[in-house]
Every structure is written in structure tokens, then in C-alpha cells.
C-alpha positions, 0 to 999 in steps of 0.5 A: 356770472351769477355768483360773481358781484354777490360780495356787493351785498356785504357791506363791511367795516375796517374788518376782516371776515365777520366775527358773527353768523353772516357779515356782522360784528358784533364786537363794538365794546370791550367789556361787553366783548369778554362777557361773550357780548351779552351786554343789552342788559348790562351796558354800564359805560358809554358803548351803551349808546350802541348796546342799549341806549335806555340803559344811559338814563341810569348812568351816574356820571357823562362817559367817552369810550374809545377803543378799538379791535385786532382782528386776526382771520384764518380761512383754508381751501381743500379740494382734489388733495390740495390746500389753499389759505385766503391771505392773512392780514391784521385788521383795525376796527375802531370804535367811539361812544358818549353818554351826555346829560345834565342834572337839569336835564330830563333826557340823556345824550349818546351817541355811537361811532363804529362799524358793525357788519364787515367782511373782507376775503382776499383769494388773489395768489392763493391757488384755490380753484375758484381764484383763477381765470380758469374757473370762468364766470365762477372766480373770486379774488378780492373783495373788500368794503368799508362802512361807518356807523353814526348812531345819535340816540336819547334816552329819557328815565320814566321812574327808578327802574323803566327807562326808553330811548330812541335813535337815527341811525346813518350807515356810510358805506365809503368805499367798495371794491370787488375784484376778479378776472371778469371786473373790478368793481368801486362804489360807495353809498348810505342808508338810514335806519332808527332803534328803539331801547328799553331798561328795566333796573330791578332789585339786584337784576336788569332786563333790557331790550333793543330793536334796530331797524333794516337799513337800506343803503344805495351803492353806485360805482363802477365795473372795469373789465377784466381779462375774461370780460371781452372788453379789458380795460372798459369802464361802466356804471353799476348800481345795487341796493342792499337791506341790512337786517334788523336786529333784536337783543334781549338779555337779563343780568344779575348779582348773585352775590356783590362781587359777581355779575351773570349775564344772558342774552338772545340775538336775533337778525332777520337774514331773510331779508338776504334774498338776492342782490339785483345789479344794473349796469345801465349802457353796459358795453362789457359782454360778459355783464349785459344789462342787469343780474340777479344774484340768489342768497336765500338766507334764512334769520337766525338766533344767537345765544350769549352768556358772559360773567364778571367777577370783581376780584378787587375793588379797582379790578374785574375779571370778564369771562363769555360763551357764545354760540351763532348759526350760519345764515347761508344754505348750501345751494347758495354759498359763495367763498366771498363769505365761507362762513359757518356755524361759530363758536367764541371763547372770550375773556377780559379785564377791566382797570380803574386807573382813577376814579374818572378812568377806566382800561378794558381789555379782551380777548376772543377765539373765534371757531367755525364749523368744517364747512365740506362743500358740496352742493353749490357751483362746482368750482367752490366744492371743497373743505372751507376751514375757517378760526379767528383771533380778535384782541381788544382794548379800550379807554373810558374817561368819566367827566 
């Protein structure tokens, strides 16, 4: 039972197994999607109102941005000679940015709409071990949780090339549902958090830097009893808190020459603040839950890298290319098939459009592989061969007014 309620923790978006080390997605931007997302020292369009607030006091013209990613995820299962697929399915995650100022105005406006962590796993019929009412307290099924991001920030330009921006951010997590034999869980909540920004434009080079804070969100809900929960069909209340981690971006970019544009950047998240998710089912009247749980995760912090490029072929068209490389967070005692990750690897590639000189198209691509994760070490029910590769296709739409 200790394993069972972990997925609560992982607070998702429209989405389908995150896209980066633990449940984050990384993937709020298209063009800085095929430059590998190595684009706090870049965000040149409205998503900078995610990527790096401080970077809209340099930008030229108001910008909406409107896009959206096709997550396409695979996970295989492999134990005593048999393999087993999670359940395919295509995922839509929407995104929405704007950069807002006047020309009397000191400060510029933005704000962010999107989803950045995420995770759905679904093992219902699939056959693996785990999935089965056999596997006891240790079977997973289905999980799955829905979140929205509203982040309003200003940034203000303190001279040609320093600017600074702050911003409150809203995590609304809508909607949770957790399945297995033992129960089926519904709950919602919300948390608060801020950012901080900074730009520095140089000659012919850019540094930014960016801080999120931890949010904590308060979920709520409700457990109904399964077939191994003693009392099938009995509703009782649950509650849980969950951190989300604070993120720190920094990155440089550059023109070698004026056609083309480097970009690196480092990305940290304190994963150490995963150390266990506390559950209370107040007046529980299920056998199989009792009053409280306490899960165990342990995950330790961890350090991306990303590098992206761009090169602008012609005047109205570019050409977006990025590498990333993002460890896991999650040990081996602790692991759980809700989240089977591992260290990941993404190819990207992107191309961006001006149809006029008021709109822009985006468009990116990004293979997404993981590291064979041969299990061992964790309940016995999940030992096995966890094969995991994600496809993501992207596009969006950015109007200048």
C-alpha cells in the first residue's frame, strides 16, 4: 500500500509522460522547442513571458502566441519472458503567451498560460504484472491529472542592455484521477508560487537568468473502494499536499555571424523537495487505507544541459536545430511504473515562417529517448525492463500588433 497513492504527487497537464527528468515539460515554446529549449537567453516572441520575462522589455512590437504540442508516448514492460505496452494515446497540450507595453509606459506586460509538469500512465489491460489484482497492494492501473499554469509578470528596462521582471504564479490542478484495484481516486486543488527574471543584452551576445519558485498545491478528493479494498463501492475523503520544485535557468546566446544564432543554457530543479507524499483519509471506513500513508520518493535535484542553434536561410525563413541531455531524479528503492522514467536524451528540429511582417508560423519536432531502465531494486512486482521513447510535434502562431 505504500506504493499505491504515489501518482498524487505528479501533478500533470493535458499530457502524457513528461518530456524531461521527473513530470516536467519543458516544451511551452516552439521555437525555443527546436533549439533543444535552450532559450532563457533567447525568448525573442511572446512565450518569453514563460521562458524569461525580463527579456519582453527588449522587445520591439506587443506579440501573442498561440501554440500547442502532440505528444506521442511509448513505454514497454519486460519480466519472466513476457512484454507488455502501457496504452498509446496522443496528447494535446496548449499553450498562450503575451507581451503588452506602451510607448509611454516604463514597464512591459506579459503573461503565460500553459502547463509545465505532467504525467499520465495508463497499464489498465495491458498485462504487466503490476496491473493486475494479483500484485495486491503493489497494482497500478491508470492514472491521470490535469493542471493549468497562469503566470502574469512585468518586466521593467533599467538602461540598453539590464532589464529585471518579476511575476505570481497560479498552479490550478483540475482535476486528478488515480486508479487501481484497491481504489479510485478524484481531487483537485491549487497553489501559488512568484519568478524572478533577468536580461542582459550585450554586443552581439545575451545572458539570461531565471528563478521559479516552489509551489504548493493542496489536493482534496475522494477514494472509492475497489475490489481488493475490503468495502467495494465506499466513498471516503483524502487529502495531500504536493511542492513543486523551484527551477533555475541560466543560458547565453550569440551571433557568430548575422545569419546564425547559438544557444546554451543549464536547468536546475530541486527534486529534493520529492521526498514523500503524506495521505490522510480522515473517517476512513476502507480496510485496505486506514487512516494516513506515507509515501517514500527521495528524489535528488538534478542538472539539465541544453544547446540549440538557428540559422536564418533566408530573410523570412530559419531553420531551428537542439541537443539536450536531462537525468532522472528518481533512485532505484523508490521507483514506481506511474513514473518509469529515466535518463532522456532529445533530438529537435524547427522552422519558423513569416507570413507578413506582423505574423510569424513555428513549427518543431523532438525525439525523446530513455535509457533501458532494468529494474531491480524496488517492490518486487515492478522488477523488469521499463523501455520507454517519445515523439512530440508542435506549431504555433505569433501575431505582432
Amino acid at each position: 500500500m505504500r506504493k499505491y497513492l504515489s501518482v498524487l504527487v505528479a501533478l500533470s497537464v493535458y499530457s502524457s509522460q513528461s518530456t524531461a527528468g521527473g513530470y516536467q515539460v519543458p516544451e511551452m515554446s516552439i521555437k525555443g522547442m527546436g533549439m533543444g529549449n535552450a532559450y532563457t537567453a533567447v525568448a525573442d516572441d511572446a512565450s518569453a513571458a514563460w521562458f524569461n520575462p525580463a527579456a519582453m522589455a527588449f522587445q520591439k512590437s506587443n506579440m501573442i502566441t498561440a501554440g500547442a504540442d502532440l505528444i506521442n508516448p511509448s513505454t514497454k514492460f519486460t519480466s519472466g519472458g513476457n512484454t507488455d505496452e502501457a496504452k498509446k494515446s496522443i496528447y494535446f497540450v496548449p499553450h498562450a503567451y503575451l507581451g503588452y507595453k506602451r510607448n509611454d509606459w516604463p514597464v512591459t506586460f506579459g503573461l503565460a498560460i500553459n502547463a509545465p509538469f505532467g504525467l499520465t500512465a495508463n497499464w489498465r489491460n495491458s498485462g504487466a504484472s503490476f496491473s493486475e489484482a494479483g500484485a495486491g497492494a503493489a497494482n497500478i492501473t491508470f492514472s491521470e491529472i490535469r493542471m493549468v499554469n497562469l503566470n502574469p509578470s512585468i518586466s521593467y528596462k533599467l538602461n540598453n542592455n539590464f532589464s529585471v521582471a518579476a511575476g505570481i504564479t497560479y498552479y490550478n490542478v483540475f482535476e486528478v484521477h488515480l486508479d487501481s484495484f484497491i481504489a479510485d481516486h478524484k481531487g483537485d486543488g491549487d497553489g501559488w508560487g512568484h519568478n524572478l527574471a533577468l536580461m542582459y543584452k550585450g554586443d552581439g551576445y545575451n545572458v539570461g537568468l531565471t528563478y521559479r519558485s516552489k509551489v504548493k498545491a493542496d489536493i482534496s478528493g475522494t477514494a472509492t473502494g475497489g475490489v481488493l479494498s475490503g468495502a467495494p463501492g465506499t466513498v471516503v475523503g483524502v487529502t495531500t499536499s504536493i511542492t513543486f520544485p523551484e527551477l533555475v535557468n541560466i543560458g547565453v546566446s550569440f551571433n557568430p555571424t548575422n545569419k546564425w544564432l547559438v544557444s546554451m543554457e543549464l536547468d536546475w530543479t530541486n527534486w529534493d523537495r520529492f521526498v514523500s507524499i503524506d495521505l490522510q483519509y480522515p473517517g476512513a471506513t476502507l480496510p485496505a487505507l486506514g487512516a494516513s500513508a506515507s509515501i517514500p520518493e527521495n528524489w535528488t535535484d538534478t542538472l539539465a544541459f541544453r544547446t540549440g542553434v538557428e540559422w536564418q536561410y533566408r530573410k523570412n525563413m530559419r531553420a531551428r536545430f537542439g541537443y539536450v541531455y536531462d537525468p532522472t531524479p528518481i533512485n532505484d528503492e523508490d521507483f514506481s511504473p506511474r513514473l518509469p522514467g529515466n535518463d532522456r536524451q532529445l533530438i529537435t528540429f524547427g522552422y519558423g515562417y513569416d507570413l507578413n511582417t506582423q505574423t510569424t508560423m513555428d513549427f518543431a519536432y523532438a525525439y525523446v529517448w530513455l535509457d533501458d531502465r532494468n529494474q531491480t531494486a524496488s517492490a518486487a512486482a515492478y522488477d523488469g525492463l521499463y523501455e520507454s521513447d517519445i515523439h512530440i510535434l508542435s506549431a504555433s502562431l505569433t501575431y505582432r500588433f
